[in-house]
Backbone as CSV, one residue per row, in Angstrom:
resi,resn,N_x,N_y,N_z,CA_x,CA_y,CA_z,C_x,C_y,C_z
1,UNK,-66.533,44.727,-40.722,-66.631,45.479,-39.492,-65.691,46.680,-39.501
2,UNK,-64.778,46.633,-39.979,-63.723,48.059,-39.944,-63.982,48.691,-40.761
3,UNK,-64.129,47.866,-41.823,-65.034,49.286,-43.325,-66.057,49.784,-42.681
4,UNK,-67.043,49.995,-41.606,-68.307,50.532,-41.719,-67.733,51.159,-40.322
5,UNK,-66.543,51.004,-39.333,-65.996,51.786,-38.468,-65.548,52.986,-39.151
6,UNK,-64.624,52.476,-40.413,-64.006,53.653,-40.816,-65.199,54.724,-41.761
7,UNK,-66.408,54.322,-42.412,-67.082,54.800,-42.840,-67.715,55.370,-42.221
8,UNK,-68.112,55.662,-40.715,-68.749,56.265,-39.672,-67.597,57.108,-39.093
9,UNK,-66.197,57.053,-38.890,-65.379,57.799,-38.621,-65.386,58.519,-39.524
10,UNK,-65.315,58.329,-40.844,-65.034,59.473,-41.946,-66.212,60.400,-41.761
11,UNK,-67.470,59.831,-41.853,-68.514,60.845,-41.908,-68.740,61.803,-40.538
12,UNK,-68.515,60.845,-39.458,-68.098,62.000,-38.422,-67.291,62.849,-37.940
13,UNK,-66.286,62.520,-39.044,-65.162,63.603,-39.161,-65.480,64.925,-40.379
14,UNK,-66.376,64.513,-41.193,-66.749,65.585,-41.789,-67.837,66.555,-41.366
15,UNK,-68.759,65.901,-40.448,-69.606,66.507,-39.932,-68.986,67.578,-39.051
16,UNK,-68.072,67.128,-37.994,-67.327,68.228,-37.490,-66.826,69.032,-38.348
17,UNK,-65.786,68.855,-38.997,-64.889,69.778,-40.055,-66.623,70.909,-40.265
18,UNK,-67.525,70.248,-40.727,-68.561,71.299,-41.643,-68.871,72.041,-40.352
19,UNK,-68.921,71.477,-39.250,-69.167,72.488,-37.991,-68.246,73.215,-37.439
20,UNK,-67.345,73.142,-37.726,-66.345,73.931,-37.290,-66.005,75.324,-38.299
21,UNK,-66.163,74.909,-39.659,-66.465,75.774,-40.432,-67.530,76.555,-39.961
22,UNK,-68.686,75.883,-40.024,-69.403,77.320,-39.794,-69.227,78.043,-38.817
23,UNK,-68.707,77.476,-37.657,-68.225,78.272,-36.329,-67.503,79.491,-36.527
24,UNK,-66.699,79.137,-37.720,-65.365,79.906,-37.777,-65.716,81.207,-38.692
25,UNK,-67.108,80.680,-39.675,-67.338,81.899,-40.422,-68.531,83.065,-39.898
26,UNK,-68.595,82.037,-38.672,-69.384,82.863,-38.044,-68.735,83.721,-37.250
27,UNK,-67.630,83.645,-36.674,-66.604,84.329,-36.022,-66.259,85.215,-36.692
28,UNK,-65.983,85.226,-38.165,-65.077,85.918,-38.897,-66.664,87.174,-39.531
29,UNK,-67.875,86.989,-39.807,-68.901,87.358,-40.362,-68.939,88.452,-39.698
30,UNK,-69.501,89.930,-40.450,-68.961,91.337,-40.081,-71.001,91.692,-40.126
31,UNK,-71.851,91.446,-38.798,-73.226,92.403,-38.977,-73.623,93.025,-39.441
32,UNK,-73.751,93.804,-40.379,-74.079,95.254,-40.368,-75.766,95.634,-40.090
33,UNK,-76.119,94.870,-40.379,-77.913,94.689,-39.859,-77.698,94.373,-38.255
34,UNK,-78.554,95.211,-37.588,-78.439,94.736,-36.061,-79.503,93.696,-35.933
35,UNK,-80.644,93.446,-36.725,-82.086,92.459,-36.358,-81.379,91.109,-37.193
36,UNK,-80.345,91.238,-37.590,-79.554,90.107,-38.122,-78.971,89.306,-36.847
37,UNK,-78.985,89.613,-35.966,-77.895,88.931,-35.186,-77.121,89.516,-33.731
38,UNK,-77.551,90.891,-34.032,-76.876,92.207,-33.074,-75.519,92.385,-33.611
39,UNK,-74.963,92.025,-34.985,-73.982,93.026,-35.301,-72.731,93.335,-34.575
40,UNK,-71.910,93.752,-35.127,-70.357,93.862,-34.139,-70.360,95.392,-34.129
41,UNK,-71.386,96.259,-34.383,-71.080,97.673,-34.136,-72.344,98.520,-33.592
42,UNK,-72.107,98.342,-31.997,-73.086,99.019,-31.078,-72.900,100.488,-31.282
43,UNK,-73.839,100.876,-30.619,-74.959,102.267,-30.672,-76.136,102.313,-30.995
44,UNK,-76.133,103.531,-31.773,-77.132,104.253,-32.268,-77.538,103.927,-33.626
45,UNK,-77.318,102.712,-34.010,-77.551,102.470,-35.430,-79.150,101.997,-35.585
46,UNK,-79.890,102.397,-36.828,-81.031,102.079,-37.368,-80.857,100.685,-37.317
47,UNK,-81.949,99.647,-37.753,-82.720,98.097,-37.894,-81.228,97.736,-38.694
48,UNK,-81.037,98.485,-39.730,-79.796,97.960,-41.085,-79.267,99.121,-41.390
49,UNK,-78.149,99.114,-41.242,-76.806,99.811,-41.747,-76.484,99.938,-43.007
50,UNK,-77.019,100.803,-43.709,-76.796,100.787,-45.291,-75.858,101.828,-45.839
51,UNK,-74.980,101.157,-46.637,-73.450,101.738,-47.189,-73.898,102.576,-48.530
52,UNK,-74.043,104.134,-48.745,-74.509,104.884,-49.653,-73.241,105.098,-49.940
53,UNK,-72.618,105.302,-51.533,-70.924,105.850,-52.319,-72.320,107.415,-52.765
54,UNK,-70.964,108.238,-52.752,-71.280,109.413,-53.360,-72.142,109.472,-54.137
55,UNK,-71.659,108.805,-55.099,-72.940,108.909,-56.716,-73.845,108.226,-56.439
56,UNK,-73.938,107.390,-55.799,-75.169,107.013,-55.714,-75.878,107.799,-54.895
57,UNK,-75.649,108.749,-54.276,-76.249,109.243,-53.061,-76.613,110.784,-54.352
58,UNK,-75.710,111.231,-55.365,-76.298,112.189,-56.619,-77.062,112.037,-56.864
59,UNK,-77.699,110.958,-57.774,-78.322,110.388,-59.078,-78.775,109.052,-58.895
């Protein structure tokens, strides 16, 4: 009886921990697509926010 208490405590302690994680990386997770989610940077931005470097924007 206490092995299968503590085996249901453990697993429901990991289930949280894994939910709390994702909570947290969801907190921390930076939009840049607004149809993703609405993004942490309002305006005037297009569907997706795409990051062009110089050269690539050359050649």
């Amino acid at each position: 009886m206490v092995k299968s208490k503590r085996i249901l405590f453990t697993f429901i302690l990991v289930v949280c921990a894994f939910y709390a994680g994702m909570k947290f990386e969801q907190f921390l997770y930076l939009d840049k697509c607004l149809d993703l989610g609405g993004g942490q940077n309002p305006g005037n931005y297009p569907i997706c926010v795409v990051e062009v470097n110089e050269q690539q924007a050359e050649g």
